[in-house]
N, C-alpha and C positions, 0 to 999 in steps of 0.2 A: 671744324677743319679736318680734312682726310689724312689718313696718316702718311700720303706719300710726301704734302705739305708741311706737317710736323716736323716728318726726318729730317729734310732738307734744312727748314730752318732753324733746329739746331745741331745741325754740321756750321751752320756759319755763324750762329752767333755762341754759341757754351764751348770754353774752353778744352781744350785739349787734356785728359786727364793722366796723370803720371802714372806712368809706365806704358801708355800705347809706342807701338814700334816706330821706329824713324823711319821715313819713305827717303830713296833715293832724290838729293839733289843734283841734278845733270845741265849742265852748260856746253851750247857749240856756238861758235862764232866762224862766219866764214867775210872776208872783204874778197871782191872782185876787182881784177885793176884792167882796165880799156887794153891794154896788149895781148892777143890772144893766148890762151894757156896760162896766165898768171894771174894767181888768186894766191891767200895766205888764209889758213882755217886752222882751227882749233877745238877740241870738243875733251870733256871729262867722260867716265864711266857713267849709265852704260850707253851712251850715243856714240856713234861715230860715222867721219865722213868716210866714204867708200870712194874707189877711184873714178878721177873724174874722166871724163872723154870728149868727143867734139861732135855735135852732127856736120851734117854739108855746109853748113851758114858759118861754119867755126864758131857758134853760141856755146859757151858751157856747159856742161851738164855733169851734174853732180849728185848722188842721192845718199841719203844720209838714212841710219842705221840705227836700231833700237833694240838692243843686244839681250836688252832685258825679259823679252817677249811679252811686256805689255805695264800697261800704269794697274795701281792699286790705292789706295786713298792713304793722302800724305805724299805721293810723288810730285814731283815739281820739274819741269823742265823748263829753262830759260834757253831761247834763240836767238840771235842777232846777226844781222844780216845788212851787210855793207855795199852797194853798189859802186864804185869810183863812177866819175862821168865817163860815155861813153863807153862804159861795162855791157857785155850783156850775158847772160846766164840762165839755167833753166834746171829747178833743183825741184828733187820728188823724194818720197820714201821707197824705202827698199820692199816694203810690205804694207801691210794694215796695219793700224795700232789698236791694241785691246783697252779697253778700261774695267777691269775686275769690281766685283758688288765692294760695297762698302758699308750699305745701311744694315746693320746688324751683324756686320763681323767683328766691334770689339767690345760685343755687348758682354762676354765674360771679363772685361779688364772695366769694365764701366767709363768706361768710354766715349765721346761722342764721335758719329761717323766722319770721317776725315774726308776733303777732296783731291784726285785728282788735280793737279795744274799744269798748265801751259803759255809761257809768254812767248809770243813773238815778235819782234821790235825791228823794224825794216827802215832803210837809209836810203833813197837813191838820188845820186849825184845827175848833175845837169846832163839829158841825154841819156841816161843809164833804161837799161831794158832789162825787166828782170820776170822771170812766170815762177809762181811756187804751184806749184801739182802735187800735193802729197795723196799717197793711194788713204784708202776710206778708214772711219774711226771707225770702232764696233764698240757701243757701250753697255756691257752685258747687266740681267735685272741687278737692280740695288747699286748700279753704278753712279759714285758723284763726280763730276766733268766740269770743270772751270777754262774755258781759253778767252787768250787777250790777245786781240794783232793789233797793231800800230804801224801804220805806213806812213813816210813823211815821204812826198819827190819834191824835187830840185824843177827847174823848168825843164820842157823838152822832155820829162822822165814817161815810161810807160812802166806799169805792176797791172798783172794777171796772177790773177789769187782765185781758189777754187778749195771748197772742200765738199765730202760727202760722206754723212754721220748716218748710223742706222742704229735705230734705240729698240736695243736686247736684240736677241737672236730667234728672229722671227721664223727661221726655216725650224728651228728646235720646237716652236712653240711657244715663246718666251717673248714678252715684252720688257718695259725698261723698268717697271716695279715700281717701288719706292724711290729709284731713283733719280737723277736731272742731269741736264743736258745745258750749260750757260754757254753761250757767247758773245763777245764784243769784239767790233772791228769799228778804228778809226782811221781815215785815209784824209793826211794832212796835206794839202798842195802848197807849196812856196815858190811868188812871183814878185817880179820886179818890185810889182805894185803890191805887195802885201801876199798873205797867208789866207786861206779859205779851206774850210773843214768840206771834201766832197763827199765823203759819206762817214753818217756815223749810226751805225746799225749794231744793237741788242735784241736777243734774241733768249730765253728763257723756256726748257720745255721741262714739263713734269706735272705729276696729277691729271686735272680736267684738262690741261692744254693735250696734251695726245690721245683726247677723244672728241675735242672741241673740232667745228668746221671753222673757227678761227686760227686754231694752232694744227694740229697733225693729221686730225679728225681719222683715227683708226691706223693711220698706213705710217708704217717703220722708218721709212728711207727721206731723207732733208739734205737738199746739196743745195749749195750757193756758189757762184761765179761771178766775181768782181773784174770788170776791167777798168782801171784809169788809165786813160787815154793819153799819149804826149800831144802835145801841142802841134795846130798844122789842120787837126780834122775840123774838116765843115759838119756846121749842125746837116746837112742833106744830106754826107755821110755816113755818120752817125744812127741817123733816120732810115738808111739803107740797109748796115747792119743790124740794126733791131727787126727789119723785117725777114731778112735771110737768117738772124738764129730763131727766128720763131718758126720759118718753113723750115729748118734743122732740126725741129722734133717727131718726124715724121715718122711711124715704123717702130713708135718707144712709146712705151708703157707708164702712164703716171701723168700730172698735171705740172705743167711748165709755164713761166710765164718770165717774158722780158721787161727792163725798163729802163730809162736811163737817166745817166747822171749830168751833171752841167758837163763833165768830159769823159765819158764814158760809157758803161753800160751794166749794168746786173739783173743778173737772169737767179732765177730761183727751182727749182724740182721737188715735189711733194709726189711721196707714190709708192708701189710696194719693189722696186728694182732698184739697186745699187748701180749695176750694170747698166741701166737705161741711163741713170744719172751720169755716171760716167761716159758714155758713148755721147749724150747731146754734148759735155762741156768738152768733152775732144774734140767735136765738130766746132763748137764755138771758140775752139782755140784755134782751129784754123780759118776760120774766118776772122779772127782780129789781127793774122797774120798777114791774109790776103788783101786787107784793108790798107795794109801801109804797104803792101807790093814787096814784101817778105817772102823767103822760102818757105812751102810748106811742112808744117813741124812733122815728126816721126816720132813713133812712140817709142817712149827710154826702153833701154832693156830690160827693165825690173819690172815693168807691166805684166802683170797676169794676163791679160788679154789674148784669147782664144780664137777670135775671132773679129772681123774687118769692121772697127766702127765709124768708118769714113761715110760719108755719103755720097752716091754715084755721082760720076762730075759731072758739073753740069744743074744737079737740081737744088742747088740751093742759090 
């Protein structure tokens, strides 16, 4: 076994030993309510919600704050996230989020390496429309990284979820190390007629998988883009969009590929751009817009964005 599999797997399974440092416990909760401008939210040290605003559609928009400037092993953040029916909203971070090494930073306390965590647990009410955009993870070498999303919808509901992780700091020279990168995402639909799991995707990166041409095969950069879809669209649709976010990677750098769900769609990015990843799931965020005959979304103000990552009208 290679030692980047060693560390990892005992971060999760050897106990914690007395005297390593406490990692921040942080909690935000936000509920959206269908009248526009009224939401109720809450959050502990160091998360917090920032002012919210409105685009041209009167959609929420909210981004939330990470005051600590980045996780270290032992932090824990819990989410929760409330749509009332007929809510809609659109919430991002205010920045990137760091994850600092962990594999061999409490080897003088004898220690085992601690992880990062993240849960997110999503609600949306019959009708509710809700996009989480949060800008990119950076999990620097010897970083341990645990996240959990859980989305339940209501009928009628639509969730667009997107993320974009780059393992170590590949402009420095630096890869992810010794250390891992988890993910799990379950998206729970509830209908008249019962409950159906639309996707349930785990994801694991560390050792051989970030040189394997199964897993990362060399290149840094890993985005995912989830849409479930409300109820209404035809499978031809559907069929439609999958093919307009695929001629939406045109002019970007990196390997892309779409697919779809029994109501939706998830597209994937492997490659060496954050930036590229970013610019295609912008574009496919407006095209899931354009699909239901939505205003086209604008980018929040917290965007780093330099530069126009629309695609000229017309070609997609």
């Amino acid at each position: 076994m290679d030692q980047s599999l060693s560390a990892t797997q005992a971060a999760t399974e050897a106990p914690e030993a007395p005297g390593a440092p406490a990692g921040w416990r942080a909690r935000a909760w936000l509920r959206l309510e269908p009248e526009p401008g009224r939401y109720r939210s809450g959050a502990t040290a160091p998360l917090k919600w920032q002012r919210a605003y409105h685009g041209p559609d009167q959609r929420l928009q909210l981004p939330l704050l990470h005051t600590a400037g980045g996780l270290v092993g032992g932090d824990q953040l819990d989410l929760e996230l409330e749509a009332r029916p007929g809510s809609r909203g659109l919430l991002t971070t205010v920045a990137a989020q760091k994850v600092y090494g962990s594999v061999g930073r409490f080897r003088r306390l004898r220690a085992s390496p601690r992880w990062a965590r993240q849960r997110l647990g999503v609600r949306l009410g019959e009708g509710a429309d809700l996009e989480w955009l949060p800008q990119e993870l950076v999990v620097y070498a010897d970083g341990l990284v645990e996240q959990h999303c859980r989305v339940e919808l209501a009928a009628g509901a639509s969730w667009l979820g997107a993320e974009v992780v780059r393992l170590g700091r590949s402009a420095a020279g630096e890869g992810l190390g010794a250390g891992c990168w988890r993910s799990s995402l379950e998206i729970l639909r509830h209908a008249p007629g019962g409950s159906r799991w639309e996707l349930v995707d785990r994801l694991s990166l560390e050792g051989e998988a970030l040189a394997s041409p199964h897993g990362m095969d060399g290149q840094p950069v890993l985005g995912s883009l989830v849409w479930a879809a409300p109820d209404g669209l035809s499978a031809a649709a559907l069929a439609q969009l999958a093919g307009e976010a695929r001629a939406a990677r045109q002019g970007l750098a990196g390997e892309m590929a779409v697919g779809g769900l029994q109501q939706g769609l998830i597209a994937r990015y492997r490659g060496p751009s954050s930036q590229a990843a970013r610019y295609w799931f912008t574009r496919l965020w407006a095209l899931t817009r354009r699909c239901r005959a939505l205003q086209p979304p604008q980018l929040p103000r917290v965007w780093p964005f330099q530069e126009d990552p629309w695609l000229p009208e017309g070609s997609a």
